[in-house]
C-alpha positions as a Python dict, from the first residue, in 0.01 Angstrom:
ca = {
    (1, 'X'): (0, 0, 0),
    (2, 'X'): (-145, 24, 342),
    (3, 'X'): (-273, -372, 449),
    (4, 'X'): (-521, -176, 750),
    (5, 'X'): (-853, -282, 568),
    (6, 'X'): (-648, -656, 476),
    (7, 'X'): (-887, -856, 720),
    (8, 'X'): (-1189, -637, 666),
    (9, 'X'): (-1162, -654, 268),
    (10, 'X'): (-1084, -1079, 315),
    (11, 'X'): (-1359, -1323, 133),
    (12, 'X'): (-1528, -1507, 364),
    (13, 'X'): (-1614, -1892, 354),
    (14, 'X'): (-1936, -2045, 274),
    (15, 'X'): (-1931, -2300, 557),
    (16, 'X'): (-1752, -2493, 821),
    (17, 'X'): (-1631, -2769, 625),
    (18, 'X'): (-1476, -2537, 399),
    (19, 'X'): (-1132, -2542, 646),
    (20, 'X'): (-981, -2812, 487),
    (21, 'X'): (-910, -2618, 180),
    (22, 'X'): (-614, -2471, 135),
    (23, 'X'): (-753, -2266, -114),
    (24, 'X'): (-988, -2073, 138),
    (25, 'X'): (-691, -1939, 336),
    (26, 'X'): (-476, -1634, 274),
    (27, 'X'): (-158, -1577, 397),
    (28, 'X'): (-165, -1276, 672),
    (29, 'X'): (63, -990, 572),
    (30, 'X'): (414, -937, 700),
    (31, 'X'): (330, -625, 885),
    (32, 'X'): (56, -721, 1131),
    (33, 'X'): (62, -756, 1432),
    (34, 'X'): (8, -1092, 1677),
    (35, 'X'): (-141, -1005, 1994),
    (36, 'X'): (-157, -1283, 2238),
    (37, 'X'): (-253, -1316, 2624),
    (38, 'X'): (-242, -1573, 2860),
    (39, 'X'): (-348, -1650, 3207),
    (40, 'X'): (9, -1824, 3416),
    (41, 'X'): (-62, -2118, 3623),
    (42, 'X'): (-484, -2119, 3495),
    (43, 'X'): (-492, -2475, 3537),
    (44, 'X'): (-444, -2414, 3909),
    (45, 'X'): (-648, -2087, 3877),
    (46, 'X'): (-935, -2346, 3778),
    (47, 'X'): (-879, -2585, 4038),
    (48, 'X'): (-938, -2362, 4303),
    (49, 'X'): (-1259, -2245, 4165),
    (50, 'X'): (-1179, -1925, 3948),
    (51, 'X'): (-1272, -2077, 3588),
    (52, 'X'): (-1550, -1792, 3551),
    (53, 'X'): (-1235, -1549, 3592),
    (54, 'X'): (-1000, -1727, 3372),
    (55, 'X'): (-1257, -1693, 3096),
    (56, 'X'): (-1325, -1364, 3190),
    (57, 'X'): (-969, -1226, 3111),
    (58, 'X'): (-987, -1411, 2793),
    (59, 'X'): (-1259, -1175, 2658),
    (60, 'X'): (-1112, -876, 2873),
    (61, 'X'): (-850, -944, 2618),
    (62, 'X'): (-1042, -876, 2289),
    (63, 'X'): (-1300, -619, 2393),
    (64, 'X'): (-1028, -404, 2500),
    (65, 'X'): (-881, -469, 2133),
    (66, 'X'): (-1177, -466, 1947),
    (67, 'X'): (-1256, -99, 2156),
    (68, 'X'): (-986, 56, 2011),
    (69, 'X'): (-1115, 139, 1684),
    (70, 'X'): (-1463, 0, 1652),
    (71, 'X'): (-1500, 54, 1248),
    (72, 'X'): (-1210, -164, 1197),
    (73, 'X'): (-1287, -548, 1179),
    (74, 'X'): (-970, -706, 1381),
    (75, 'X'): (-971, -1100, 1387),
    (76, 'X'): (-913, -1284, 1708),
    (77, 'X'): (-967, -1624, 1854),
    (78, 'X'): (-1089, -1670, 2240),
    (79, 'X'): (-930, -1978, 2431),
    (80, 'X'): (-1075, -2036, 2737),
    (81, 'X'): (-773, -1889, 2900),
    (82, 'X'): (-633, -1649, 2688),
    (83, 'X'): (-615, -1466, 2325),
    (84, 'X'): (-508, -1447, 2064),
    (85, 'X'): (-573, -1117, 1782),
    (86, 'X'): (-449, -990, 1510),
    (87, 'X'): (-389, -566, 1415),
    (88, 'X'): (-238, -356, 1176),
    (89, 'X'): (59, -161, 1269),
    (90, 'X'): (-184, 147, 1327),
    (91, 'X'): (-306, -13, 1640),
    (92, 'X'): (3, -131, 1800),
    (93, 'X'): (61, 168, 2011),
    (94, 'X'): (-290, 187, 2212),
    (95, 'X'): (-315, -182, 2182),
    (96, 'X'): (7, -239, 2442),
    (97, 'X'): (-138, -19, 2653),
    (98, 'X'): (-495, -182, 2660),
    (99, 'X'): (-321, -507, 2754),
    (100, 'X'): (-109, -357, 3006),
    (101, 'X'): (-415, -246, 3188),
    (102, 'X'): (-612, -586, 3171),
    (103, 'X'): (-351, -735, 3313),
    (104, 'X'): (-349, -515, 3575),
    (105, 'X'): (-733, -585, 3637),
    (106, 'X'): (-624, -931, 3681),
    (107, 'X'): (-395, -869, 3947),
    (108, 'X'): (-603, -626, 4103),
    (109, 'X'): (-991, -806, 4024),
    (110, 'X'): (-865, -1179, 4028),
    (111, 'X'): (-476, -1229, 4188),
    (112, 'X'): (-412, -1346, 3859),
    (113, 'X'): (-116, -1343, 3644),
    (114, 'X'): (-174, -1263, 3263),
    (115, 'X'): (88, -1291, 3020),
    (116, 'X'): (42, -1014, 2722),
    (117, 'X'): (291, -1036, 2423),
    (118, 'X'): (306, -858, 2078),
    (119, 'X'): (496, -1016, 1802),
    (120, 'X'): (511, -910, 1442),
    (121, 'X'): (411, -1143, 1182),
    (122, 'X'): (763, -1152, 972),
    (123, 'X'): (920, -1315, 1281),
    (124, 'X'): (711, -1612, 1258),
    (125, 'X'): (769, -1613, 852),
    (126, 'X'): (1133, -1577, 913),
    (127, 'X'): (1131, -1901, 1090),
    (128, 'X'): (942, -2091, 818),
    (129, 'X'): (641, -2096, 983),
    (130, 'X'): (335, -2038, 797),
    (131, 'X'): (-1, -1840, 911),
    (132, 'X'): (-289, -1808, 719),
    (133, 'X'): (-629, -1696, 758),
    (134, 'X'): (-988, -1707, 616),
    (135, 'X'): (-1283, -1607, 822),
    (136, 'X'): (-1711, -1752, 813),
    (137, 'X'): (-2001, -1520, 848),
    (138, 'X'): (-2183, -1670, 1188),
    (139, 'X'): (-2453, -1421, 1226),
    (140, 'X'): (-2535, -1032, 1139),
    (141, 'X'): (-2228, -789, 1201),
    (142, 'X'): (-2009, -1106, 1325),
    (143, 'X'): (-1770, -1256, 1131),
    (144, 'X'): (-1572, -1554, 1296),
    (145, 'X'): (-1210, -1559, 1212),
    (146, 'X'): (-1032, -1911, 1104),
    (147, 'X'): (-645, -1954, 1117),
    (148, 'X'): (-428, -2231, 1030),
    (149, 'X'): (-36, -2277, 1022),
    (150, 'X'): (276, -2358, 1251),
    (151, 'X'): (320, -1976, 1386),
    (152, 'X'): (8, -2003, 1570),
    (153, 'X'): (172, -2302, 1786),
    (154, 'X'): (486, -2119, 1775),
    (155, 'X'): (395, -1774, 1826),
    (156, 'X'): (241, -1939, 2188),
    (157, 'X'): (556, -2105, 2285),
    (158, 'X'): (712, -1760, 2259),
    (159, 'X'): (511, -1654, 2471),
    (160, 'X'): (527, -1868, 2751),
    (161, 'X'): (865, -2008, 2706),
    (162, 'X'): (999, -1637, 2803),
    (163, 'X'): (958, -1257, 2838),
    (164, 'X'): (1156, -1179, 2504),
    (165, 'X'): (867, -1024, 2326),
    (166, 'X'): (660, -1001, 2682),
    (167, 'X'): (485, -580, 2690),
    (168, 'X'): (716, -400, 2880),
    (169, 'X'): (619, -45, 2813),
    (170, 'X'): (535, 181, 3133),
    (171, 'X'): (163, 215, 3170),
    (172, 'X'): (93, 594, 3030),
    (173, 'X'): (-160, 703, 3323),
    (174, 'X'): (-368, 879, 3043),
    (175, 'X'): (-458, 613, 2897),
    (176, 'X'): (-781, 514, 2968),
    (177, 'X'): (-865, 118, 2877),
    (178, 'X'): (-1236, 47, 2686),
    (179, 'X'): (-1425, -227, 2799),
    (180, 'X'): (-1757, -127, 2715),
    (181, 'X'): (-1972, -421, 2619),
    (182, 'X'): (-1823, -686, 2831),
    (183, 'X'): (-2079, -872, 3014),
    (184, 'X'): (-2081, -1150, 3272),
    (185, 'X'): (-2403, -1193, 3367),
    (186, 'X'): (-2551, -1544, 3328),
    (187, 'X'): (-2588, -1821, 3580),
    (188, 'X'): (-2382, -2161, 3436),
    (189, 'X'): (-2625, -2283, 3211),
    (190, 'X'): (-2751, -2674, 3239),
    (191, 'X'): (-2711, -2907, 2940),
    (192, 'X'): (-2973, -2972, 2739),
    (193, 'X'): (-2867, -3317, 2730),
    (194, 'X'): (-2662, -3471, 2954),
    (195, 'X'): (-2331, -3348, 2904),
    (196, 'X'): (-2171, -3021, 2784),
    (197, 'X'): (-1801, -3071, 2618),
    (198, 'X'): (-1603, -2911, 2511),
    (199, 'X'): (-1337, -3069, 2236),
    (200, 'X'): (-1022, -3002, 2087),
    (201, 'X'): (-899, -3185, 1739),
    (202, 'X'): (-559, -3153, 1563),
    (203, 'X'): (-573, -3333, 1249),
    (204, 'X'): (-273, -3432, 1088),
    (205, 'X'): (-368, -3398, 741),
    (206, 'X'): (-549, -3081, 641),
    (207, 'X'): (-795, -3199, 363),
    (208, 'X'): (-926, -3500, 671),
    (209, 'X'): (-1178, -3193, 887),
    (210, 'X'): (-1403, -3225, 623),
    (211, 'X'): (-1407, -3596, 710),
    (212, 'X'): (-1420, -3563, 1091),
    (213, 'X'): (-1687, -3287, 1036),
    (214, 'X'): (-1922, -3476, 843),
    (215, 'X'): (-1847, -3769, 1121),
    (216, 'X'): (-1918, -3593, 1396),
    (217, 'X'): (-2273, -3444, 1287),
    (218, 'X'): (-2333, -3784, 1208),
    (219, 'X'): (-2306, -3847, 1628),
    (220, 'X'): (-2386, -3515, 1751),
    (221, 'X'): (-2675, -3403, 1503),
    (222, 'X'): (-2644, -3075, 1338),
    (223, 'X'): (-2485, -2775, 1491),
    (224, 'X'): (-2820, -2638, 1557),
    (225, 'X'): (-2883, -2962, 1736),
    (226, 'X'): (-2580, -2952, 1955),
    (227, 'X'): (-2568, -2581, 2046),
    (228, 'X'): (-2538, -2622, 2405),
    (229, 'X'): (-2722, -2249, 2430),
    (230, 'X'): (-3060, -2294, 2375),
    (231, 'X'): (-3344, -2022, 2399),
    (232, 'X'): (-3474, -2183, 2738),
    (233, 'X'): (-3202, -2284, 2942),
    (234, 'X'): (-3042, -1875, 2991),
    (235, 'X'): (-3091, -1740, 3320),
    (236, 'X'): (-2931, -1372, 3409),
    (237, 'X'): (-2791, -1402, 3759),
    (238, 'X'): (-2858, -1251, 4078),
    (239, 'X'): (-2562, -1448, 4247),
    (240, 'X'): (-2334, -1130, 4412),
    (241, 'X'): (-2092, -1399, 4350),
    (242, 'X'): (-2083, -1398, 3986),
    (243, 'X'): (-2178, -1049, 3942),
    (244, 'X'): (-1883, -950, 4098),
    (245, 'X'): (-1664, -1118, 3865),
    (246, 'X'): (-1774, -787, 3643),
    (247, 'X'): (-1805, -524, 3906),
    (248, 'X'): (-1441, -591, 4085),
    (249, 'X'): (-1298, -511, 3686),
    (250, 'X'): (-1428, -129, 3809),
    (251, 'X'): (-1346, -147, 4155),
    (252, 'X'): (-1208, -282, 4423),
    (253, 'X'): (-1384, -32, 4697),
    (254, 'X'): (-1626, -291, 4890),
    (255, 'X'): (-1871, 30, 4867),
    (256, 'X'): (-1853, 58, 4537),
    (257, 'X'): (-1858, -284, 4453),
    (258, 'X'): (-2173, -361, 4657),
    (259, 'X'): (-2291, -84, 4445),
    (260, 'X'): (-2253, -137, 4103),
    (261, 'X'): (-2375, -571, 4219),
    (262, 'X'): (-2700, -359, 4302),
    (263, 'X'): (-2732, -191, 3966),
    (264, 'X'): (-2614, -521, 3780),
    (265, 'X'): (-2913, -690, 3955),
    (266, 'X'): (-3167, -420, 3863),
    (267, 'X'): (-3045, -431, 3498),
    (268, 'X'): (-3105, -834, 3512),
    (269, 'X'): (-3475, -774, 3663),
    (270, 'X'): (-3575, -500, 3358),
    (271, 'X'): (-3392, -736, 3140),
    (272, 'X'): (-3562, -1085, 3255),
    (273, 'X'): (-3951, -889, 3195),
    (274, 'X'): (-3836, -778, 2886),
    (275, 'X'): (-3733, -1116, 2748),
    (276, 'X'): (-3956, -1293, 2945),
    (277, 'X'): (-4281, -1065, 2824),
    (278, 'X'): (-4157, -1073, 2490),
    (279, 'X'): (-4188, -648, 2466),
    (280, 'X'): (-4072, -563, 2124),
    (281, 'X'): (-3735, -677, 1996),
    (282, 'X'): (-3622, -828, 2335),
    (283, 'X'): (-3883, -1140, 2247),
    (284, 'X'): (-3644, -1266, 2014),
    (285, 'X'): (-3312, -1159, 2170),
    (286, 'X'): (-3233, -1478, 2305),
    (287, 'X'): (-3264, -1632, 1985),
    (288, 'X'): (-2988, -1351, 1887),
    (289, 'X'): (-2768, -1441, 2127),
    (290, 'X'): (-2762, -1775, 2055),
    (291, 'X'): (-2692, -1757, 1691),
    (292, 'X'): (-2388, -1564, 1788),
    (293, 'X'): (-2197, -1817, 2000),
    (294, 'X'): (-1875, -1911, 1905),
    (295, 'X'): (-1911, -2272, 2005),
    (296, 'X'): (-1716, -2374, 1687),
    (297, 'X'): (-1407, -2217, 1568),
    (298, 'X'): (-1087, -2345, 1395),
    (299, 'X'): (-682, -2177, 1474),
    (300, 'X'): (-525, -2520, 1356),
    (301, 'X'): (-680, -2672, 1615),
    (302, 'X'): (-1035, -2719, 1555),
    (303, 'X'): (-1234, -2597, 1875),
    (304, 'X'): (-1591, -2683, 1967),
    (305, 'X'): (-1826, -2683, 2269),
    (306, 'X'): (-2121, -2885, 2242),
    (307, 'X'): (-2404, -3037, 2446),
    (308, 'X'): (-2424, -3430, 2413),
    (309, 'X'): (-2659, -3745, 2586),
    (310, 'X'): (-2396, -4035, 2745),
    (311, 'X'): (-2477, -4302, 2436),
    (312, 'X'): (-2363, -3984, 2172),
    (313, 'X'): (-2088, -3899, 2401),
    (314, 'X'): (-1938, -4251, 2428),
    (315, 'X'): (-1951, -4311, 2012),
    (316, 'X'): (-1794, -3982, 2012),
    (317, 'X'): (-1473, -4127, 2221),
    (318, 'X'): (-1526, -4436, 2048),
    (319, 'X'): (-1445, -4255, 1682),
    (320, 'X'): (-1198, -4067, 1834),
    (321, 'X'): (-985, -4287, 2042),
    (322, 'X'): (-959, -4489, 1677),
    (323, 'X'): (-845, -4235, 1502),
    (324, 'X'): (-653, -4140, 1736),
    (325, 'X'): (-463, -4523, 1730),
    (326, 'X'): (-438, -4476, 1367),
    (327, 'X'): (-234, -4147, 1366),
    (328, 'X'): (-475, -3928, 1193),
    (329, 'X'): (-560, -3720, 1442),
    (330, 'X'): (-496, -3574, 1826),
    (331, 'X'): (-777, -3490, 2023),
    (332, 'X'): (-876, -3388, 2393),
    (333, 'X'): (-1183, -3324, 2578),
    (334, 'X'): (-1368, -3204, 2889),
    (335, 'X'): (-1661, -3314, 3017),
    (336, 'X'): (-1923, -3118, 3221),
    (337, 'X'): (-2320, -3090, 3327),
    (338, 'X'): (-2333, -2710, 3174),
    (339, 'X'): (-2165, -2409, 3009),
    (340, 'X'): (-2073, -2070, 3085),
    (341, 'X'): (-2095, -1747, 2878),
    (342, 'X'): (-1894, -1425, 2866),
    (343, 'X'): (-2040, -1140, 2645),
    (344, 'X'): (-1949, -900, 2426),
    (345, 'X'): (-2241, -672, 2323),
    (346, 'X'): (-2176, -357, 2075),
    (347, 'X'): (-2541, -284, 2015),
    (348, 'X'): (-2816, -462, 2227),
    (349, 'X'): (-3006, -575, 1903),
    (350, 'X'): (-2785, -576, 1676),
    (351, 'X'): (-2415, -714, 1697),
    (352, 'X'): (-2322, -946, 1944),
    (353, 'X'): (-2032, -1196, 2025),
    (354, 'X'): (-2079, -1475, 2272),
    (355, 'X'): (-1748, -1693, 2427),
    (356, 'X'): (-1913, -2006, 2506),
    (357, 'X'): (-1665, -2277, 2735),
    (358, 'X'): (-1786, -2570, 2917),
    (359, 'X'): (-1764, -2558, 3310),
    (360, 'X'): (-1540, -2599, 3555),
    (361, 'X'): (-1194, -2582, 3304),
    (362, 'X'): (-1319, -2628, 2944),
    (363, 'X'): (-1103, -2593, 2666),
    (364, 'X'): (-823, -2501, 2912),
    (365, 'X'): (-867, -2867, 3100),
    (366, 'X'): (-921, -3043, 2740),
    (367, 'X'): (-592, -2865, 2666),
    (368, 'X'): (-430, -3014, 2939),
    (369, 'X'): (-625, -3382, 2808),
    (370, 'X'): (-453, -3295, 2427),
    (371, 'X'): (-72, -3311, 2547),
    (372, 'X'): (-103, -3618, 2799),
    (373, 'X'): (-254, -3818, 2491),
    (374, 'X'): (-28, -3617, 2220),
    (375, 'X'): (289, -3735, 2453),
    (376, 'X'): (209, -4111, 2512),
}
C-alpha cells in the first residue's frame, strides 16, 4: 500500500497542550524519507552579522521541498538555522537535487556552508530510536507539523557528526530549483513589549508540557497575547540591505541585483497603500499573516518565540531555572528587542506560512544556551 498521502490523510490535534499525549502521535512509516539541512559554523555566521541569512537558508530549505509537488502536504520543522522535512519515496529524486542547489545559493548568495542530508526512516528504527508525528491546524490551508522521539536528535548528529549520508549526487544542470513564494521583505520588527525571546524546552517526562504549558500562559498571557507579530508593528523594507538578502538568491550580477532591489521596493510601495488603505482583502492581510506564524512548534523540543515585559521575563527564568534544579526539564533562551520574519506565500490571500525567530541568533543562540546548561 503506497504511504504517499500518510501525512496528508494524519488526524490532526485539537490544541497545543495536546503534545503530551502519547496517544496523539503516530509512528512515521518505514519508507519516508528525512530530509535535513544545516548551516556549518552559523553561530559564527551570526556573530558577524548574517542571522537574516542563516534564517533565510532555513526556509530556502522547505520552499524548495514544499515546490516540488504543491498538492502533496509534506511536514517539516524550521530551526532558525536549518530543516528538517519529511517525503515519501516519490520525492526523493527531485528533492536531492533541490537541496543541492540551495546549497549552492548559499555559497554563491551568502559564503555559507549548508549541510543537506537524506536519511530513510528504517535507519533510525533500526537503531531503536523512535519518531512519531501528529500535526495542529494553525490557520486556513496550514497545518503545523509536531514530532517527538530519539531519531530526531539522532538523525541530526548524523548529520553533522559526518558526510555518511551527506547528498552527493552531481547537480543535473536541467534541473531547475522552485522557490517561488519565498519572501524576505520586512524590516526587524520591535517588541511589543520589551523583549522578544525566543525559548527552547526539553522536558524529561512527556505527559509534564501540558504542565509547563498551562505555566507559562499563566506568565506570558495567552498565545494571542504573546505573539510577538502584531498587526501594527510590520513594516516592508526599503533597506537595499535586506532586500538583497532575496535578490542575490537570483543573482549575483551587481546589474541585476540593483535591479530586481528596484522592483522589490516598488512591490513594497503598491503593497504598503494597499494594506495601509485597507483596499479590499489587503485590509485584513496583516491580520492573515499573523495568524500564520509559527511562533510555537514542538520536534521533542518544544520551540517558541514570544514577546515579553522585563517583570514577565524574569518569573519566566525564575520557573525555569527551578525546574531546571529539579531535573524536570532543560531549557535555553535568547533574548532580544525584536523579531524577524521569512515568508512563504502560495496564494497572497489565501495560504501562508510565516518563520518567525528572534534577532540577532534566536533559536540558533538559545541552542547554543540549551547545551552549556544541559552539560553543567
Amino acid at each position: 500500500m503506497s504511504t504517499e498521502q500518510f501525512y496528508q490523510n494524519l488526524k490532526a490535534i485539537k490544541n497545543f497542550q495536546d503534545i503530551s499525549q502519547d496517544e496523539a502521535f503516530t509512528k512515521i512509516p518505514n519508507d519516508w524519507i528525512i530530509l535535513l539541512t544545516d548551516v556549518k559554523n552559523s553561530t559564527q555566521a551570526i556573530k558577524d552579522g548574517k542571522y537574516k541569512e542563516v534564517n533565510m537558508l532555513g526556509a530556502l530549505s522547505i520552499i524548495s521541498i514544499l515546490n516540488i509537488e504543491k498538492k502533496l502536504d509534506i511536514p517539516f520543522v524550521f530551526g532558525g538555522d536549518g530543516a528538517f522535512l519529511l517525503i515519501p519515496p516519490s520525492l526523493l529524486s527531485n528533492a536531492k537535487q533541490a537541496l543541492l542547489a540551495v546549497q549552492k545559493m548559499a555559497k554563491d548568495a551568502y559564503g555559507l556552508e549548508l549541510r543537506v542530508a537524506t536519511i530513510t526512516v528504517d535507519k533510525i528504527y533500526i537503531k531503536n530510536k523512535e519518531l512519531l508525528i501528529t500535526k495542529l491546524k494553525v490557520a486556513k490551508g496550514y497545518s503545523q507539523a509536531m514530532l517527538k522521539g530519539e531519531g530526531l536528535a539522532y538523525s541530526d548528529m548524523l548529520l553533522k557528526s559526518s558526510d555518511t549520508y551527506h547528498i552527493k549526487e552531481s547537480i543535473d544542470p536541467k534541473f531547475i530549483v522552485d522557490i517561488k513564494g519565498l519572501a524576505c521583505r520586512w524590516e526587524n520588527i520591535p517588541s511589543p513589549k520589551n523583549e522578544t525571546i525566543s525559548l527552547l524546552i526539553r522536558a524529561h517526562d512527556q505527559s509534564y508540557y501540558k504542565e509547563i504549558l498551562e505555566t507559562l500562559e499563566n506568565i506570558l498571557g495567552t498565545k494571542q497575547n504573546r505573539n510577538p507579530i502584531t498587526s501594527t508593528n510590520t513594516t516592508l523594507s526599503f533597506d537595499d540591505k535586506i532586500l538583497a538578502k532575496e535578490a542575490s538568491l537570483y543573482t549575483q550580477n551587481r546589474f541585476l541585483k540593483t535591479l530586481l532591489i528596484f522592483k522589490l521596493k516598488l512591490i513594497n510601495i503598491f503593497g504598503n497603500f494597499l494594506m495601509d488603505s485597507k483596499i479590499g482583502q489587503w485590509a485584513n492581510y496583516r491580520t492573515l499573516m499573523r495568524n500564520s506564524t509559527d511562533t510555537e512548534k514542538f520536534d521533542d523540543v518544544l520551540r517558541m518565540v514570544f514577546t515579553s515585559d522585563f517583570d514577565q521575563t524574569k518569573k519566566l527564568e525564575t520557573y525555569l531555572e527551578k525546574e531546571y534544579q529539579k531535573k524536570k526539564l532543560t531549557y535555553g533562551l535568547h533574548k532580544s528587542d525584536a523579531s524577524l520574519m521569512t515568508c512563504l506565500i502560495f496564494e497572497r490571500h489565501g495560504k501562508h506560512i510565516h518563520f518567525v525567530d528572534s534577532a540577532n541568533g534566536g533559536y540558533a543562540m538559545a541552542t547554543i544556551d540549551m547545551k552549556s546548561r544541559t552539560l553543567e
